[in-house]
C-alpha positions, 0 to 999 in steps of 0.5 A: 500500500503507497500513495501515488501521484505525477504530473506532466506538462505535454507542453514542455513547460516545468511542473509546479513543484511545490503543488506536487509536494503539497499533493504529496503530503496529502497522501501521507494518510496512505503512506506515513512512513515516507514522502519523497518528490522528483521534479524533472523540467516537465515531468514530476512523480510523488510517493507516500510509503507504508511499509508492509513487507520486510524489502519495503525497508529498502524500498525507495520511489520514485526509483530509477536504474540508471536516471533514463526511466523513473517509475513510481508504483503501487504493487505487488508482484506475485511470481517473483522467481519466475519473472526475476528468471525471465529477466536475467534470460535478457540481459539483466543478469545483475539483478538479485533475488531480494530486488524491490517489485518497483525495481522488478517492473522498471526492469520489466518495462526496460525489456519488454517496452509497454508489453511488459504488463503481459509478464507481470502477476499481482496487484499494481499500478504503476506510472513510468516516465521514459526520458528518451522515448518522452512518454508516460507509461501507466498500467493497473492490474488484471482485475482492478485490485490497484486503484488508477485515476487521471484527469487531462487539464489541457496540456496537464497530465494529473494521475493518481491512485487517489482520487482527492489527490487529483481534485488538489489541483487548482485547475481541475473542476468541482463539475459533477458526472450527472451519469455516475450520479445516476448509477449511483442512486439506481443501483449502488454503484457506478456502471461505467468502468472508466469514469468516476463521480467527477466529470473531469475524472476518469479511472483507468479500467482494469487490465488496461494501460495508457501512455501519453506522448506530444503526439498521441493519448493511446489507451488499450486493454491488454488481458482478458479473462480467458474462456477454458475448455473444463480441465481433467485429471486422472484422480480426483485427488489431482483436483483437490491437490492442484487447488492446494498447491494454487492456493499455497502459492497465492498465499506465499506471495503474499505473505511476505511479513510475519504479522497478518490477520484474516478477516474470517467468518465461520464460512468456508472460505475465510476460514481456508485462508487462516489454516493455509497461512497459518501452515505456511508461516509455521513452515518459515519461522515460529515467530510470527502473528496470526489473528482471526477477526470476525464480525458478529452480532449478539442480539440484532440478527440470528447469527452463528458467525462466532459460534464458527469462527471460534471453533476454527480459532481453537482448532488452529490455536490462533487469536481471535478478536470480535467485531460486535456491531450490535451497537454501531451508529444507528441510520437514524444518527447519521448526524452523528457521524464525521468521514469523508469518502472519495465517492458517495456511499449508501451508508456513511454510519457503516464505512466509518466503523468499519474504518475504526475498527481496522485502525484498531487492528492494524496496530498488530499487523498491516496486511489483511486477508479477505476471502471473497471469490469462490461464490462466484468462481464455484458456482455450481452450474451443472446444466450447461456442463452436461450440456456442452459435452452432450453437444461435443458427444463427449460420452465419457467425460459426460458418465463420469461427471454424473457418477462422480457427482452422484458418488461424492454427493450421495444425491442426483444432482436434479433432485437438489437443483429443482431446490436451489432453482426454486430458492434462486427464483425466490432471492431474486423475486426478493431483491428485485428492485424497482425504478426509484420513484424519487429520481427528479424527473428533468434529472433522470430524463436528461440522463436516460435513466430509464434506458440505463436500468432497463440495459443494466437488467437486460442479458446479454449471450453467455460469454462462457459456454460451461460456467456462464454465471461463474464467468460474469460473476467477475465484471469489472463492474461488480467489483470495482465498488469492493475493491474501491471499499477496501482500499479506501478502508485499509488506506484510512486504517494504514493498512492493505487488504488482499485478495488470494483467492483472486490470484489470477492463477487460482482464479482461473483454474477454479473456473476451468473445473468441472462443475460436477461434481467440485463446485457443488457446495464448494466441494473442492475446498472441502475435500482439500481442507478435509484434514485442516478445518472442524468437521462441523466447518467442513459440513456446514452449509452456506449462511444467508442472512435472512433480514439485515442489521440495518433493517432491524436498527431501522425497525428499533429507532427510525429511519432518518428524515432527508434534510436536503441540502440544495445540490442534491435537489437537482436529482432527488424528489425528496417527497417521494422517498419513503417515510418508513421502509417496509423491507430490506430491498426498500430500505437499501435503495431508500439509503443512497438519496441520504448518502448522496445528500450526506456526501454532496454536504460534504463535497461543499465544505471540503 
């Protein structure tokens, strides 16, 4: 986790220096354990350091090799050994194992050129200026983990992966994008990848890269999530123990400091993640820290969490430390909570406990482990698996999923889909959403809004053939507001959240596995956890939650009542919006007028 920032002066004119210092200090709530500017004529990079990793001691930014190229980076880069391999086989044998990941892609980019990207593993962004070649060459990660933001102020190049970083510059505008606003208020979050909530700022997609010159802007995708034909192996225990084996590489690179924590439910997933570091960190030293952090709920909701997640915490013998939300800031006391976010939130009280409470944790460790994408990535998807190998006659392979399912499962898998089709038509009765009345109607018909939900809920053709919801499950889209979430929230905490089970190499061989029988209630995990985890872990089914915490504290003590604030009249018919929620799904669109209302009051005093 750094703090990133450039300029660039198309014109040959110098950079402001003092302007990027002082847009380099701002990113010290990123980075507080060093700041340090380079100014070059027309060019100038700034870089705010958090120390998370033992080589990050010698980590100096913005780096240069030999004064020709300078980068500045927010990364992570997995494979180390293989790319540090790949480079040596180019002439740059003087390169040492312990080199610093700013100094593995400057290297990188001086082999390869703007291809270099296509031999890079992790999570990064990154900016390089090349001095003979007088371009600038950005790039962000596969899946968007690294945030990358920039604006063009005619001939003024401003990029960051700090979103109010950028707005520091005088000559940028306050000027709001009506179609991000839109989005926000119809479904939560932004439904266009390259832009944000400001009109003048635009974000880098994932898995893409941009480079300006005098003569050109050129921005392309370089990486797509690859469609796999189903792998297969000989026994079912390879399956089990190539996802082991990819999950243990994941986790090795990152656990690259002896303190971590991981943020764990009672579910399968998380709980994974703590065995398996632990195993690994056993395997390097017995000096190292590992804690388990879990949110519970005592009286507010049904909740088994700490139930769970104790008996994992006791079975590995690790701490455990409890995050009670029974008693956070209601809705209803929303003027009772100060935090600034970069973009609006539905729920302001939210964000700003659980940003207090990773303050807490980060004092006993930097890095944190989440375990989202197995939902998706396993999702059972039987029927188009036995579809594709009845129509590429595929007898065999098709004999052996359902006998394998039927063995390992006891049960036909028709019998128990007939069931989670029925349950699957009911979720989404549930939380199918309608048209928010309270839109203001010259707002919403200026914008299309109609158009834009009526495209959002429209499908289009699968883009995978066997695991079509698996495969979608991982739009950009989707993700950018989790990825957003957690590197605001760990940045304010001076922490780094990560994301194993979404290295790309994990990624996509949970993807390429048959559905039948290994993603059937995630049986892959199970069987290659079947000596790591309780059996009661091993055998408990996926927790719902049947009525949100914030439902029930709305039920308690009321739901707020809209004070608007001018600007937010320009989109919000504040009469129309519901005095009292009368279900979750209500009150979840009924929430974004007030962080909308909340976060433009803010805008205006900041």
């Amino acid at each position: 986790m750094s703090g990133i920032v450039g300029m660039l002066n198309l014109d040959g004119s110098p950079v402001d220096a003092a302007l990027l210092g002082r847009m380099t200090e701002y990113l010290a709530f990123r980075g507080p354990d060093r700041q340090r500017v380079r100014v070059t004529k027309n060019v100038g990079f700034g870089h705010a350091l958090l120390r998370i990793t033992e080589e990050s001691e010698r980590e100096q930014q913005p780096f240069t090799l030999d004064g020709r190229q300078w980068i500045v980076a927010d990364a992570r880069v997995d494979a180390r050994q293989d790319l540090i391999a790949e480079l040596r086989a180019r002439e740059q044998e003087e390169l040492t194992s312990d080199a610093t990941d700013v100094e593995l892609i400057l290297r990188a980019y001086c082999v390869w050129g703007e291809d270099c990207v296509t031999h890079l593993l992790g999570d990064f962004t990154f900016a390089v200026w090349d001095e003979p070649q007088q371009r600038l060459f950005c790039a962000r990660d596969h899946l968007g983990v690294k945030p990358f933001s920039y604006t063009q102020l005619g001939q003024t190049v401003v990029f960051s992966n700090t979103l109010d970083c950028i707005r520091l510059h005088p000559a940028g505008s306050r000027e709001l994008n009506d179609a991000a606003i839109a989005d926000f208020l119809m479904f939560g979050a932004n439904q266009e990848i390259d832009t944000t909530a400001f009109r003048d700022i635009r974000r880098l997609p994932p898995a893409h890269c941009i480079t300006w010159s005098k003569e050109a802007t050129r921005c392309r995708r370089y990486w797509t999530l690859p469609v796999d034909e189903p792998i297969s192996f000989k026994h079912a225990d390879e399956y089990s123990d190539r996802f082991t084996d990819l999950l243990r590489t994941a986790l090795h690179d990152r656990l690259r400091t002896r303190r971590v924590g991981v943020l764990m439910s009672g579910g399968l997933d998380s709980t994974t993640l703590a065995a398996v570091a632990q195993s690994l960190l056993r395997e390097r030293s017995t000096d190292f820290f590992l804690q388990a952090i879990t949110s519970v709920y005592d009286r507010l909701i049904p909740d088994s969490e700490r139930h769970y997640a104790g008996l994992v915490a006791d079975y590995l013998n690790i701490p455990i430390r409890y995050d009670v939300r029974d008693d956070e800031t209601s809705i209803a006391q929303w003027d009772q909570v100060s935090v600034h976010t970069p973009e609006p939130v539905d729920n302001p009280p939210a964000f700003a406990a659980a940003v207090e409470f990773l303050k807490n944790m980060a004092t006993e460790a930097r890095v944190f482990l989440y375990g989202e994408g197995p939902d998706n990535a396993l999702r059972y998807e039987w029927r188009p698996y036995l579809s594709h190998l009845l129509a590429q006659r595929r007898v065999a392979p098709l004999v052996r999923a359902l006998s394998n399912d039927l063995l390992m499962h006891r049960r036909v898998p028709l019998w128990s889909s007939i069931r989670q089709i029925a349950g699957a038509r009911k979720h989404k009765k549930r939380w199918q959403e309608v048209f928010p009345a309270w839109l203001n109607e010259e707002f919403a018909a200026r914008c299309g809004c109609r158009e834009r939900w009526e495209a959002r809920h429209r499908s289009g053709p699968p883009a995978h053939p066997v695991r079509p919801q698996g495969y979608d499950g991982f739009n950009a889209v989707r993700w950018q507001g989790l990825f957003e979430d957690c590197d605001i929230n760990g940045a304010l905490s001076h922490a780094e959240i990560q994301h194993p089970f979404l290295d790309l190499r994990l990624l996509q061989y949970m993807l390429a596995l048959p559905a039948m029988p290994w993603c059937r209630n995630k049986l892959i995990i199970r069987r290659a956890m079947r000596t790591a985890l309780p059996n009661d872990v091993l055998r408990r089914k996926k927790a719902t939650v049947q009525v949100s915490p914030d439902f029930n504290r709305v039920l308690a003590s009321g739901f707020p009542r809209l004070v608007p604030s001018p600007d937010v009249l320009r989109y919000v018919n504040p009469g129309k919006i519901p005095v009292v929620p009368k279900s979750d799904l209500e009150l979840r669109a009924a929430l974004r007028p007030l962080g909308l209302n909340y976060w433009l009051h803010d805008l205006a005093h900041n």
